[in-house]
C-alpha positions, -999 to +999 in steps of 0.1 A: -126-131+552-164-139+557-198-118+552-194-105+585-159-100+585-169-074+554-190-054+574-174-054+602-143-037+588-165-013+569-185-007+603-154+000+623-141+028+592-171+046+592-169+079+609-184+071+646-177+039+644-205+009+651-223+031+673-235+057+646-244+028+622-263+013+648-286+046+654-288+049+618-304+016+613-326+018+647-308-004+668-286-009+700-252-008+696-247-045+714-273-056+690-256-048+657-221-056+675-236-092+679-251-094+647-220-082+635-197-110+651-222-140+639-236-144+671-261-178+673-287-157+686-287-123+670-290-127+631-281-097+606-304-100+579-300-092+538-313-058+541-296-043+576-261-057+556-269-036+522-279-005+546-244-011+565-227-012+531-245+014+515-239+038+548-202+031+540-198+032+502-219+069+506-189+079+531-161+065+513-146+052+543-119+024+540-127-007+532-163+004+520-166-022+492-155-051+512-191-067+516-199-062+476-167-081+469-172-109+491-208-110+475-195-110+442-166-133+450-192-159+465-212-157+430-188-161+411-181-130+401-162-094+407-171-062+421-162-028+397-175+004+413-192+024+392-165+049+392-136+020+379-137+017+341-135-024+332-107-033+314-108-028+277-098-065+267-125-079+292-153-061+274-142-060+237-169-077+216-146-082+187-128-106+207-161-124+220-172-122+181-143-141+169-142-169+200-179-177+190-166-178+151-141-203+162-165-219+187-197-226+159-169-239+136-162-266+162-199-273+164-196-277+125-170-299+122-185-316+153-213-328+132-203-331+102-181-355+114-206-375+133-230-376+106-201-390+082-218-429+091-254-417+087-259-421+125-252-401+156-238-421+186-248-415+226-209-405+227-213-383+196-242-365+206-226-359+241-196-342+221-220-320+200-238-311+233-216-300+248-195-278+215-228-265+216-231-254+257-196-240+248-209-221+219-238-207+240-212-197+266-193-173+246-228-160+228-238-150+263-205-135+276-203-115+241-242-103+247-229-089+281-198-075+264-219-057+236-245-043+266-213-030+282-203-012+257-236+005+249-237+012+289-203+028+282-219+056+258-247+060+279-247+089+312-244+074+343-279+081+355-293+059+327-264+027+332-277+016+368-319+009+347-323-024+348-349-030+326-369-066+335-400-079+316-431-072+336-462-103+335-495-089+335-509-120+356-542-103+355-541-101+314-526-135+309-560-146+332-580-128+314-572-134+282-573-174+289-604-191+279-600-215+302-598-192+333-612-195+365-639-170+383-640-170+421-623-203+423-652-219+396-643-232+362-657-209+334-682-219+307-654-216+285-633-246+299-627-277+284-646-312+301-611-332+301-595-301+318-624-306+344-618-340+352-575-334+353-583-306+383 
């Protein structure tokens, strides 16, 4: 199934049919049934595919989380509605807590063993780098499984936050003494960072 295959059969489901969607998202029908079948000339871009998909999933017409899956699929990953509990083993951070117990006691021995000659070979170091990577790997997948738990005791309305840093740009200018004004190097600035520019 393709990306267009996914939408098509969600498109097709929803009540109305192609023709309803297409009104909904300001178009002709011909139009989205192009953009629908891949055509060379008529492109369906990100955001008129998430407002087919949403269109369908608020409906719950067959075939409605088609297009998340194939996303998901094609990154790697899987699609759980929000209403579909994960499964309990996938999610346990006990589990995850012993892997990385067994995983930094590899690193350990790794090491240890390496440094047993007082020197630490190309081949060595390769083999620590990558019990390390591996080590990192389960750290990471038990950091996701101890966030889904605490999304699990959490209301619904609070799970879907995503909460990213925010940069100040302006701040981090500002509070540089070797901004720039206007385009102009400040007072402030450095001569050998004049003559690098």
């Amino acid at each position: 199934m393709s990306l267009h295959d996914s939408l098509r059969r969600g498109a097709d489901s929803f009540p109305g049919g192609r023709a309803v969607i297409s009104l909904r998202l300001g178009k002709t029908d011909e139009v989205l049934r192009k953009e629908l079948a891949g055509s060379a000339t008529h492109k369906l871009g990100a955001m008129d595919a998430l407002a087919i998909a949403r269109l369908c999933v608020e409906t719950k017409t067959p075939h409605c989380f088609d297009y998340a899956s194939f996303v998901a699929q094609e990154c790697g990953g899987r699609f759980v509605p929000d209403d579909e509990a994960e499964p309990k083993p996938s999610i346990d951070p006990m589990r995850k807590v012993s892997r990385l117990m067994r995983e930094t006691s590899d690193v350990t021995s790794i090491v240890i063993e390496a440094l047993s000659d007082g020197v630490i070979s190309d081949n060595e170091l390769a083999c620590i780098e990558q019990e390390i990577a591996e080590a990192e790997e389960v750290l990471r997948r038990l950091r996701r499984a101890a966030q889904a738990v605490n999304a699990q005791g959490k209301p619904k309305s609070e799970r879907s936050h995503v909460n990213l840093p925010v940069l100040d740009r302006m701040e981090r200018q500002a509070a540089s003494p070797f901004a720039k004004v206007g385009g102009q190097p400040t007072e402030s600035m450095r001569t050998d960072q004049l003559v690098s520019e």
